[in-house]
Backbone as JSON Lines, residues from 0, in Angstrom:
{"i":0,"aa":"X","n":[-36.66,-37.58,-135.76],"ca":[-35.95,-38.77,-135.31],"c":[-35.63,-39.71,-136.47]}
{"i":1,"aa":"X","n":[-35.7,-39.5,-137.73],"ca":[-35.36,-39.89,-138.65],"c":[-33.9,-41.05,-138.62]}
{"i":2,"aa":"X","n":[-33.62,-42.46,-139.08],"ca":[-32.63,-43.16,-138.76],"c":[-33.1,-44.12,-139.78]}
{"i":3,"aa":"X","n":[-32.35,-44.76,-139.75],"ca":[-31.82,-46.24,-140.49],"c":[-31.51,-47.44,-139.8]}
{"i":4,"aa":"X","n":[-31.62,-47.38,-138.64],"ca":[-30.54,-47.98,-137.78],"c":[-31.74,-48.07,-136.28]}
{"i":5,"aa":"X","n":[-31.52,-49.21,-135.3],"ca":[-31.99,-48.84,-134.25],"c":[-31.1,-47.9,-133.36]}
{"i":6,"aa":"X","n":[-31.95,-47.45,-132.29],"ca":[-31.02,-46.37,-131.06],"c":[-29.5,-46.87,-130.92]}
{"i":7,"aa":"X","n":[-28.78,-46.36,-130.76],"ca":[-27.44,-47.01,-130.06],"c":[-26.96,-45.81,-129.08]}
{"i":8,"aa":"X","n":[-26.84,-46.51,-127.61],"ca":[-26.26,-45.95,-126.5],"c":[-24.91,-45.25,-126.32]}
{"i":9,"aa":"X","n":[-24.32,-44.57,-125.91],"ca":[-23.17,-44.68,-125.59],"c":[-22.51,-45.55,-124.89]}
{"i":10,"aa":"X","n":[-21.04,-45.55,-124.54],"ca":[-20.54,-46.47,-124.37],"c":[-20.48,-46.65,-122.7]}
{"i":11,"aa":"X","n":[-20.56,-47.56,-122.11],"ca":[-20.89,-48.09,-120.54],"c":[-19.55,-48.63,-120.26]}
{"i":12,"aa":"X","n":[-18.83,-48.22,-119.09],"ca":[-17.48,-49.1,-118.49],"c":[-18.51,-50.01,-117.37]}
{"i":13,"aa":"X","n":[-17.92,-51.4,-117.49],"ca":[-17.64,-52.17,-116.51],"c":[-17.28,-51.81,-114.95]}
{"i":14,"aa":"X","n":[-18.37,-51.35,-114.16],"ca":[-17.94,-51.19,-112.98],"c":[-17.06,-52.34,-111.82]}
{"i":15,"aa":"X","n":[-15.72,-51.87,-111.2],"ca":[-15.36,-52.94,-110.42],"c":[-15.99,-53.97,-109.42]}
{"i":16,"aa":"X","n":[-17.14,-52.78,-108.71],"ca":[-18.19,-53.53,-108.1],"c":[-19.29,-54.54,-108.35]}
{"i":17,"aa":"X","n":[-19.02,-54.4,-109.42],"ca":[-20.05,-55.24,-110.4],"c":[-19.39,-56.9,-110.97]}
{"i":18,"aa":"X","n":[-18.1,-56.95,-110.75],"ca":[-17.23,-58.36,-110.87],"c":[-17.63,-59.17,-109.93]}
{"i":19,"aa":"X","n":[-18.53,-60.82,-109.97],"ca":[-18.32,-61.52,-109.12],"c":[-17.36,-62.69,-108.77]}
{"i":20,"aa":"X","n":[-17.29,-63.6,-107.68],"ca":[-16.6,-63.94,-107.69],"c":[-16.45,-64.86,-108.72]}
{"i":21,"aa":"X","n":[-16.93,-65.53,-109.93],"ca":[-15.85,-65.69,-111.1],"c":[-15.4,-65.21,-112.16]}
{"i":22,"aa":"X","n":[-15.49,-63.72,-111.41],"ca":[-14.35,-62.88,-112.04],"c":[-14.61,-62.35,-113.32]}
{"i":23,"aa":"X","n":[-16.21,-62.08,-113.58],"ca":[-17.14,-61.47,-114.33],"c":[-18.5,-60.82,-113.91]}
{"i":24,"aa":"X","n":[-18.77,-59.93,-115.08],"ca":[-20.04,-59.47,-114.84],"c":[-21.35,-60.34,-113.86]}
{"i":25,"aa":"X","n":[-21.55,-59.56,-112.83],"ca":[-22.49,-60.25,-112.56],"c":[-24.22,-60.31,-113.15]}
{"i":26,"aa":"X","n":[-24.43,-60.95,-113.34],"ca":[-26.05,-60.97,-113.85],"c":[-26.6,-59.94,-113.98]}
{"i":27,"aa":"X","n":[-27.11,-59.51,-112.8],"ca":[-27.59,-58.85,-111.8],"c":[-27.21,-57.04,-113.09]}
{"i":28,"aa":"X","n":[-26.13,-56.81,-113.33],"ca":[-25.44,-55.86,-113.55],"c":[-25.82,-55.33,-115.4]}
{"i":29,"aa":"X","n":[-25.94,-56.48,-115.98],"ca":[-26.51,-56.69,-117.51],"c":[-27.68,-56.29,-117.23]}
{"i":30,"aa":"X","n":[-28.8,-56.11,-116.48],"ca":[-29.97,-55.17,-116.35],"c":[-29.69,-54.08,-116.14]}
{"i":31,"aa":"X","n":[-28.61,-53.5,-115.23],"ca":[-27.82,-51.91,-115.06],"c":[-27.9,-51.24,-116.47]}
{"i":32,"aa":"X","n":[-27.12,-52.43,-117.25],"ca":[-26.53,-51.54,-118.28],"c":[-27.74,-51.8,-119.28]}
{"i":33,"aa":"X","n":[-28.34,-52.87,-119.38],"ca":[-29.47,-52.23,-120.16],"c":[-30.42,-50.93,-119.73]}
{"i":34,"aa":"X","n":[-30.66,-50.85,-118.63],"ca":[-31.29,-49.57,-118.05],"c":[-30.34,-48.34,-118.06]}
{"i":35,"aa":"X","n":[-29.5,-48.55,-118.47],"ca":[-28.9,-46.73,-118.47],"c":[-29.07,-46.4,-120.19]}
{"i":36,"aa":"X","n":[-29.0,-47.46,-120.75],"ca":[-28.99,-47.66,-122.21],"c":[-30.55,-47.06,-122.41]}
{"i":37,"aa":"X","n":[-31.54,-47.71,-121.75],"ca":[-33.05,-47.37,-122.37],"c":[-33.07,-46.02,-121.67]}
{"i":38,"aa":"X","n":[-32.55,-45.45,-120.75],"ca":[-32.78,-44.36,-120.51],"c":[-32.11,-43.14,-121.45]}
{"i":39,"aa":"X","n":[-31.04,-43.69,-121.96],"ca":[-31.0,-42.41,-122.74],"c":[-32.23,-42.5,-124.07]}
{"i":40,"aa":"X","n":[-32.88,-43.7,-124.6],"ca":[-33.66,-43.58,-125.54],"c":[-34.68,-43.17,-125.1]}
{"i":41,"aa":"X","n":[-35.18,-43.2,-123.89],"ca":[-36.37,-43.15,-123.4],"c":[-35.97,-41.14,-123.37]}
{"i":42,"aa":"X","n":[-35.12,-40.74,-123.19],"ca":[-34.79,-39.14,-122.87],"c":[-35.27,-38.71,-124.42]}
{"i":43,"aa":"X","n":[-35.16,-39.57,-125.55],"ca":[-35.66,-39.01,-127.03],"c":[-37.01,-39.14,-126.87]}
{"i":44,"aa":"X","n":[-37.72,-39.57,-126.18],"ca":[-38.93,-39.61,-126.4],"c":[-39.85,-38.1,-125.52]}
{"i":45,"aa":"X","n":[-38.87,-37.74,-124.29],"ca":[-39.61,-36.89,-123.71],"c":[-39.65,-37.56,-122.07]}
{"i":46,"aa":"X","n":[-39.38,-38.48,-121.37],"ca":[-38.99,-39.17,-120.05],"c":[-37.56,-38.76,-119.59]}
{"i":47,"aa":"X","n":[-37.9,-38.54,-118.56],"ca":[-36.86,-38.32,-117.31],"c":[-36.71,-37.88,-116.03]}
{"i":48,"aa":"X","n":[-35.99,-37.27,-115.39],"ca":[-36.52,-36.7,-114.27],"c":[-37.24,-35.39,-114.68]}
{"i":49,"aa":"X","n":[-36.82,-34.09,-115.48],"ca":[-37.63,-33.74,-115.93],"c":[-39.12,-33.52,-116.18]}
{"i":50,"aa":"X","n":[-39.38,-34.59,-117.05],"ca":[-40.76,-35.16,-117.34],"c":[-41.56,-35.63,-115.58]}
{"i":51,"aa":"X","n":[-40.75,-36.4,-114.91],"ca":[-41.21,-36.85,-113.36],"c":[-41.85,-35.73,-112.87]}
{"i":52,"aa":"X","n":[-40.82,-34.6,-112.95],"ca":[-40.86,-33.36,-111.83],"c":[-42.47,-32.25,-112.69]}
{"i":53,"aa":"X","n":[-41.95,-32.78,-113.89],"ca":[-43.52,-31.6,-114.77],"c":[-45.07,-32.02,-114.48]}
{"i":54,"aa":"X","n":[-45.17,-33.55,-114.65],"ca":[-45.95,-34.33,-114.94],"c":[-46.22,-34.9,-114.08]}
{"i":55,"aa":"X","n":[-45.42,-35.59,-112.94],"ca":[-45.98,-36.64,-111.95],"c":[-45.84,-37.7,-112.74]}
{"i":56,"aa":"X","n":[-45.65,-37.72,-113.98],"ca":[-45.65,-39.26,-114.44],"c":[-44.5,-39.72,-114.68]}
{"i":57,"aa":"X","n":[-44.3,-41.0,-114.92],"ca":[-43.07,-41.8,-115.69],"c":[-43.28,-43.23,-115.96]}
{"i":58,"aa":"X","n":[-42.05,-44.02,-116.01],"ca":[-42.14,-45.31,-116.79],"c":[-41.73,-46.23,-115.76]}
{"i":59,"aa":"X","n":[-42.21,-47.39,-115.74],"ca":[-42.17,-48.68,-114.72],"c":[-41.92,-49.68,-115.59]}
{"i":60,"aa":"X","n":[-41.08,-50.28,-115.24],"ca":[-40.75,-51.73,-115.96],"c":[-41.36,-52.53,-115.43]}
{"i":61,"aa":"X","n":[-42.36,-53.54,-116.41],"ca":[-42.99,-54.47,-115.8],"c":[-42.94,-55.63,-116.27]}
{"i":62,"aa":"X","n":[-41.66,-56.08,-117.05],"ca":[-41.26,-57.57,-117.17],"c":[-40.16,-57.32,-117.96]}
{"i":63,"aa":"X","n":[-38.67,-57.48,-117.8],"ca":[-37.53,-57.82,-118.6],"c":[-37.08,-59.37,-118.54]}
{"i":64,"aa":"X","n":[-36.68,-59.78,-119.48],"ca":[-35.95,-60.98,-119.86],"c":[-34.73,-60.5,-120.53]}
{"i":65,"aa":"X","n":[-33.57,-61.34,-119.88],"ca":[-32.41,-61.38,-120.21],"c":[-31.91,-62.73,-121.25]}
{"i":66,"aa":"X","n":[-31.13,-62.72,-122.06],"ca":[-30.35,-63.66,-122.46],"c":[-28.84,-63.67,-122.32]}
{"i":67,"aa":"X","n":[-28.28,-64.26,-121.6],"ca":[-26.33,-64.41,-121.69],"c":[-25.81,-65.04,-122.85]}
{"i":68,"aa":"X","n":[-24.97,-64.22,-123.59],"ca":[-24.38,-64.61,-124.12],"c":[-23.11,-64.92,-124.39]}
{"i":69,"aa":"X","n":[-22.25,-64.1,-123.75],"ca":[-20.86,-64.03,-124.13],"c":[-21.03,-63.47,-122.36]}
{"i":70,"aa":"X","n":[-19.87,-63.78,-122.05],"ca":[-19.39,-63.17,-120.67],"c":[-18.67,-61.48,-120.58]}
{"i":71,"aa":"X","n":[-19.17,-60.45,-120.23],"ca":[-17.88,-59.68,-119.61],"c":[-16.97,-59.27,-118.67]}
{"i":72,"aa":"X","n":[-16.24,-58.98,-118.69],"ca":[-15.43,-58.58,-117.6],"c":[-14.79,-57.24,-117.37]}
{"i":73,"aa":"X","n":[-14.62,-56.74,-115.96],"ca":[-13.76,-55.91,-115.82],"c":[-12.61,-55.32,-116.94]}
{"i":74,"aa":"X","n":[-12.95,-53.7,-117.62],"ca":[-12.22,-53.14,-118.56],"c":[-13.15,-53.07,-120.31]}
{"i":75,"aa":"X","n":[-14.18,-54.14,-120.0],"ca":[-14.98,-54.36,-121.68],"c":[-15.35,-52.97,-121.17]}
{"i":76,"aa":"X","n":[-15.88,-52.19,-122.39],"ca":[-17.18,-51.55,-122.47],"c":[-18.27,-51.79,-123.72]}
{"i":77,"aa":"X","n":[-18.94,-50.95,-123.47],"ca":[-20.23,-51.98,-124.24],"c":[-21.34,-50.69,-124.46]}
{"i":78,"aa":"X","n":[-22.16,-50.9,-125.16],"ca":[-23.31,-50.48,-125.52],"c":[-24.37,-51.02,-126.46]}
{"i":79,"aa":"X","n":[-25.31,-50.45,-125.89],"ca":[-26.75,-50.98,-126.33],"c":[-27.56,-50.53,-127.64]}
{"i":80,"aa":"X","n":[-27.81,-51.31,-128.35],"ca":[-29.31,-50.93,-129.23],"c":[-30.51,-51.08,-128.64]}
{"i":81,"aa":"X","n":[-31.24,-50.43,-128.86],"ca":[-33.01,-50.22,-128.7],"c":[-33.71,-50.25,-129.48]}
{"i":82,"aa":"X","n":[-34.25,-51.19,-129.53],"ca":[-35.62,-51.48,-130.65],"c":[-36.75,-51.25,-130.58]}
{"i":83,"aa":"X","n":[-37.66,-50.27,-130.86],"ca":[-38.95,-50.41,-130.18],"c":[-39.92,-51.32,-131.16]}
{"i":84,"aa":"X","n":[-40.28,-52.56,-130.56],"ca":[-41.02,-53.54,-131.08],"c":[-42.54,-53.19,-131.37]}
{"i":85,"aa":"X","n":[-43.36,-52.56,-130.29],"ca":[-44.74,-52.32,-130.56],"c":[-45.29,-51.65,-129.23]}
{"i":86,"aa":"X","n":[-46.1,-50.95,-129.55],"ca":[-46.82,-49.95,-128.65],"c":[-48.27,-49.66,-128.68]}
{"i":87,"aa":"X","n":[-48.54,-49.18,-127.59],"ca":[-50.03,-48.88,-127.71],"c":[-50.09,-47.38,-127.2]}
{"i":88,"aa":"X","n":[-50.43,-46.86,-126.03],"ca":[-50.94,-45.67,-125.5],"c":[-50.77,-45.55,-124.26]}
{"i":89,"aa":"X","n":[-50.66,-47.08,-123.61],"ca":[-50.07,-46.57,-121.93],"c":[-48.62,-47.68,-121.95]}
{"i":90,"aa":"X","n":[-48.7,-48.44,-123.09],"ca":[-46.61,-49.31,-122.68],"c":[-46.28,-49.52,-124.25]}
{"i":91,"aa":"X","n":[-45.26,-50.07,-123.76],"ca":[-44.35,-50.49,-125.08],"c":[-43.52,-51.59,-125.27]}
{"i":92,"aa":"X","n":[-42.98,-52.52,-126.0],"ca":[-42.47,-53.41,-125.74],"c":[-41.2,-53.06,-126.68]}
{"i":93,"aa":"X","n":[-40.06,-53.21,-126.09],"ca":[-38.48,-53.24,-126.28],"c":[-37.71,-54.38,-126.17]}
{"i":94,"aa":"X","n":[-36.89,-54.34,-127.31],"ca":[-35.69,-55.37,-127.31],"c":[-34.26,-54.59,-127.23]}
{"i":95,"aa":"X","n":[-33.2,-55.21,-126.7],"ca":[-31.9,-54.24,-126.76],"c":[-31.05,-55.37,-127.01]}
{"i":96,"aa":"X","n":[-30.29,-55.06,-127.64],"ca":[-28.75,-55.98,-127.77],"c":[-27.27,-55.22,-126.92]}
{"i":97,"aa":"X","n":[-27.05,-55.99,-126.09],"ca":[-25.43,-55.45,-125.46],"c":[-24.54,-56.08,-126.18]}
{"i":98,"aa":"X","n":[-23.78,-55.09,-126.7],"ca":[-22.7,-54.7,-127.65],"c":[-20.81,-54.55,-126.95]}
{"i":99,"aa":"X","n":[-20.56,-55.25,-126.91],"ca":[-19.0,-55.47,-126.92],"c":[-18.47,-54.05,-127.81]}
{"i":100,"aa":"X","n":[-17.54,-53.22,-127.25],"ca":[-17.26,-52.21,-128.03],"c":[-16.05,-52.76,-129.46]}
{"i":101,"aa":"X","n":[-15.55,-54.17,-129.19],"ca":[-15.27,-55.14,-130.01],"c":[-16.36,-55.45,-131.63]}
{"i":102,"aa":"X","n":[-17.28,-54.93,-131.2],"ca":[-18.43,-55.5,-132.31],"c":[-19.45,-56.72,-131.57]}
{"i":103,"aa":"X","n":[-18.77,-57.41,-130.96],"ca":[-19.77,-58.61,-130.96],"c":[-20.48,-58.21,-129.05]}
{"i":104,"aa":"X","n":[-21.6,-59.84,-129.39],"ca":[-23.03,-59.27,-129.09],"c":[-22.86,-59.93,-127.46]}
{"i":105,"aa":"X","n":[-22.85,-59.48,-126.28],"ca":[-22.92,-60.15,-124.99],"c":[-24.1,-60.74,-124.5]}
{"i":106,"aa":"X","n":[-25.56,-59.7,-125.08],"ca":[-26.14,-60.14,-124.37],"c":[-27.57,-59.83,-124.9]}
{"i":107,"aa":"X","n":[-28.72,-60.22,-124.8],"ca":[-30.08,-59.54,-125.3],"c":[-30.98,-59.48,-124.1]}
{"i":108,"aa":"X","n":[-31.84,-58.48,-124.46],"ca":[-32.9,-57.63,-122.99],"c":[-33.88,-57.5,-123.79]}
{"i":109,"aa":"X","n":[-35.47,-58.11,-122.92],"ca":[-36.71,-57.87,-124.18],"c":[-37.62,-57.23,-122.78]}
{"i":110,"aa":"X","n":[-38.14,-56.32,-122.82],"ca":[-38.97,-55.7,-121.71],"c":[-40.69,-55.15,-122.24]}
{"i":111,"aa":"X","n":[-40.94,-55.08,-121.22],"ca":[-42.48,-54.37,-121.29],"c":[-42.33,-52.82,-120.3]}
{"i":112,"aa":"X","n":[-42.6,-51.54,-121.19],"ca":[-42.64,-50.68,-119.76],"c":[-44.12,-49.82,-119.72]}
{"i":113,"aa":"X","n":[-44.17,-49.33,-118.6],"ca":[-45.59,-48.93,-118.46],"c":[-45.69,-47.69,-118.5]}
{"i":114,"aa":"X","n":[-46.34,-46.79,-118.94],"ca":[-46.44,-45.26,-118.6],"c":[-47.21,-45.07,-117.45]}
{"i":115,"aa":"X","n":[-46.65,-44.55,-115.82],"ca":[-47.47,-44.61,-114.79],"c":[-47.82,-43.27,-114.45]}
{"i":116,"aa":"X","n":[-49.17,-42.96,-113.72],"ca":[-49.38,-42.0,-112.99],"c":[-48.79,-42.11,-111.87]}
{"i":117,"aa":"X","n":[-47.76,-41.2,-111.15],"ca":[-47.31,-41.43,-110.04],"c":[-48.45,-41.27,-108.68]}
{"i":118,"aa":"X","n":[-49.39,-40.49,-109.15],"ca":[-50.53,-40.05,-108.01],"c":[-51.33,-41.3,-107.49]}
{"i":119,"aa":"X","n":[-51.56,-42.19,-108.2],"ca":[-52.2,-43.45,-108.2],"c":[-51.14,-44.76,-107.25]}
{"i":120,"aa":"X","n":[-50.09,-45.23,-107.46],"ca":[-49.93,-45.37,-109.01],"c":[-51.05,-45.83,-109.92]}
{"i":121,"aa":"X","n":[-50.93,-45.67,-111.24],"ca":[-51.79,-46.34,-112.18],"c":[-50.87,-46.1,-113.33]}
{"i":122,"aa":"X","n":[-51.55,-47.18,-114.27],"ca":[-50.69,-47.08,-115.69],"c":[-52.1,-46.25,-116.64]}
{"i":123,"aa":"X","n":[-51.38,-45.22,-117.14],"ca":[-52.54,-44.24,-118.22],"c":[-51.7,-43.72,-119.46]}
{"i":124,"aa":"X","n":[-52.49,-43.38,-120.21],"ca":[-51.67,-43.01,-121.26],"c":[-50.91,-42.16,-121.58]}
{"i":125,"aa":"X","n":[-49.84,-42.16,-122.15],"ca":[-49.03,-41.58,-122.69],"c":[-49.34,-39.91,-123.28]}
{"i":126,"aa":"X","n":[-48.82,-38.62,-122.76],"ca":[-49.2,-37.44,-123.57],"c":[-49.05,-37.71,-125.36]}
{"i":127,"aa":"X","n":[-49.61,-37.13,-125.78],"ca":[-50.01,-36.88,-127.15],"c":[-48.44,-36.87,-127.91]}
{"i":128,"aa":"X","n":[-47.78,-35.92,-127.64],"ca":[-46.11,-35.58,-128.0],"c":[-45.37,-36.65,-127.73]}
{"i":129,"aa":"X","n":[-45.36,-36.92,-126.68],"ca":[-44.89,-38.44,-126.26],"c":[-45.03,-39.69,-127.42]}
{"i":130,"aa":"X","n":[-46.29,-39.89,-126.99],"ca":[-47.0,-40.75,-127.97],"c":[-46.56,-40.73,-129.35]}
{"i":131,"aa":"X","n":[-46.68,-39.85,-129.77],"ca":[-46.06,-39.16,-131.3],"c":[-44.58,-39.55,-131.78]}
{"i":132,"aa":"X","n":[-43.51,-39.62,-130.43],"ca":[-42.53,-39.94,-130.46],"c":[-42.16,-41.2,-130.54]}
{"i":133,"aa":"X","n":[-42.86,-41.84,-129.91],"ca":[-42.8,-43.37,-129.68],"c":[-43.64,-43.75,-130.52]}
{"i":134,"aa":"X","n":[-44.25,-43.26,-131.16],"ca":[-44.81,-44.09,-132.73],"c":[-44.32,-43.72,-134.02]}
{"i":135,"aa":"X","n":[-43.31,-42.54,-133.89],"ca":[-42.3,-42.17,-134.74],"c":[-41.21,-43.63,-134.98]}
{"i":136,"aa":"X","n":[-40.72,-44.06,-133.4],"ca":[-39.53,-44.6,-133.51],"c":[-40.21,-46.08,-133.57]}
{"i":137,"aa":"X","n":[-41.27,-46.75,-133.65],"ca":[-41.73,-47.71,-133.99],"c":[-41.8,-47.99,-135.18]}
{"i":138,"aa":"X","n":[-42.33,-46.91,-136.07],"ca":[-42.41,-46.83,-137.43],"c":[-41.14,-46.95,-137.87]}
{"i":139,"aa":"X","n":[-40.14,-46.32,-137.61],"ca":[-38.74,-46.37,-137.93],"c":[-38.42,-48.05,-138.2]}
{"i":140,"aa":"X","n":[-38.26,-48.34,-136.7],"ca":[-37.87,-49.81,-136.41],"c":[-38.77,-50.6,-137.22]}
{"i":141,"aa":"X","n":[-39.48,-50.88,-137.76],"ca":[-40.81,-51.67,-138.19],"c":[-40.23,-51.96,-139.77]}
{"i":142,"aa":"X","n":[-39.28,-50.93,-140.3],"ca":[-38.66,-51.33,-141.69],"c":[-37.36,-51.69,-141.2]}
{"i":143,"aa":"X","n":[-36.68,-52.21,-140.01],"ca":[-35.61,-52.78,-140.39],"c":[-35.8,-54.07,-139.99]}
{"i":144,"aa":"X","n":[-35.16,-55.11,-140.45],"ca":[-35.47,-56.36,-140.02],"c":[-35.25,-56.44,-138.51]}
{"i":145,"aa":"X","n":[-36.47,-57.69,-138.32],"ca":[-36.34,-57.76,-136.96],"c":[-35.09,-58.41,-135.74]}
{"i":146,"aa":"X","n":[-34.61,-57.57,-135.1],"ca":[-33.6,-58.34,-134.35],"c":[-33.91,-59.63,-133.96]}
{"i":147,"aa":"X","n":[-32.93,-60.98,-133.58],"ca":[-32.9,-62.16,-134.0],"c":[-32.97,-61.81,-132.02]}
{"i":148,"aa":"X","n":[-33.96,-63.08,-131.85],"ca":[-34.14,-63.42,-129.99],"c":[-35.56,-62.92,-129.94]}
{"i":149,"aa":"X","n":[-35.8,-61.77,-130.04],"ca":[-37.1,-61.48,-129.99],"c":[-38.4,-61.93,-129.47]}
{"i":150,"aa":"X","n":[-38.71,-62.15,-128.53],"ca":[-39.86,-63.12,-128.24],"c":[-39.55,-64.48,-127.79]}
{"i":151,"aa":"X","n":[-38.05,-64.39,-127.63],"ca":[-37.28,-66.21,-126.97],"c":[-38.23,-66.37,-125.75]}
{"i":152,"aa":"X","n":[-37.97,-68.07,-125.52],"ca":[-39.02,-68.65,-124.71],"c":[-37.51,-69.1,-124.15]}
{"i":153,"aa":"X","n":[-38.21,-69.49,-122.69],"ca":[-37.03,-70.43,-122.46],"c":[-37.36,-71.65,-122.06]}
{"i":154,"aa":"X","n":[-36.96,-72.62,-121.79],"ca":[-37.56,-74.29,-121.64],"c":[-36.59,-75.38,-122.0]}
{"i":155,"aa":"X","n":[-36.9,-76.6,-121.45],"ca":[-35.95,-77.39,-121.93],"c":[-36.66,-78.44,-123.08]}
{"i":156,"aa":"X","n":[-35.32,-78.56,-124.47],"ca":[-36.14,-79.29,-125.19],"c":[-36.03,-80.84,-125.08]}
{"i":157,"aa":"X","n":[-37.16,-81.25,-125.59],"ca":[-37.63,-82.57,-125.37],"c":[-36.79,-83.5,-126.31]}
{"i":158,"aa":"X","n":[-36.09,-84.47,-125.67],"ca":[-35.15,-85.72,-126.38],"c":[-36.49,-86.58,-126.74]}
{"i":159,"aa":"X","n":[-36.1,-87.09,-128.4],"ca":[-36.7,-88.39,-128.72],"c":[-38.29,-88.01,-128.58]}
């Protein structure tokens, strides 16, 4: 898995169903496309249905944060980077940037996901190969500078 670069997705169309009424992306829809995005990175690691159907196990998202930045609309397409920020043995923590096929940046996604036993559920660790993979692509990410948002809080700041 050797790179320079974080993951980058292919490219995602703007579904029509997904326009609300002011006539943009709805919210709601910028989690879509970050989730089709982590799923193809998550497919480099060894997750999928696949992996579901071998194992009984897979991955649960257990906290995303969004940031808006730029609006899209009906006709953009877009794709994602994946960063893998830090890991342990049963989750991982991810940042993604949505990408305007323009160059510029719509939107940022920072998540936590869990490796679950489906039998339980329970969260347990990660197979060995797995593991291996996802501390491959940590190591990777860990020499490029860190994407800018990262860890945003949100709040209002204090006047005076």
């Amino acid at each position: 898995m050797t790179t320079t670069a974080p993951f980058m997705s292919s490219l995602f169309g703007i579904e029509p169903g997904w326009i609300d009424h002011n006539d943009h992306l709805n919210m709601g829809y910028y989690t879509v496309l970050f989730d089709r995005a982590a799923d193809e990175a998550f497919a480099r690691f060894g997750f999928g249905p696949d992996y579901v159907a071998r194992a009984n196990h897979t991955t649960f998202s257990a906290e995303f944060h969004v940031r808006y930045l730029r609006e899209l609309k009906l006709g953009d397409r877009v794709r994602s980077s994946f960063w893998l920020i830090a890991h342990d043995e049963k989750r991982f923590h991810s940042f993604q940037e949505l990408y305007h096929e323009d160059g510029w940046l719509a939107a940022t996604g920072e998540g936590m996901t869990l490796h679950v036993d489906l039998a339980g559920p329970r969260v347990v660790a990660m197979p060995e190969d797995i593991l291996g993979r996802v501390a491959e692509m940590a190591e990777e990410h860990a020499r490029l500078p860190r994407p800018e948002g990262v860890g945003a809080r949100i709040g209002l700041a204090r006047k005076g």
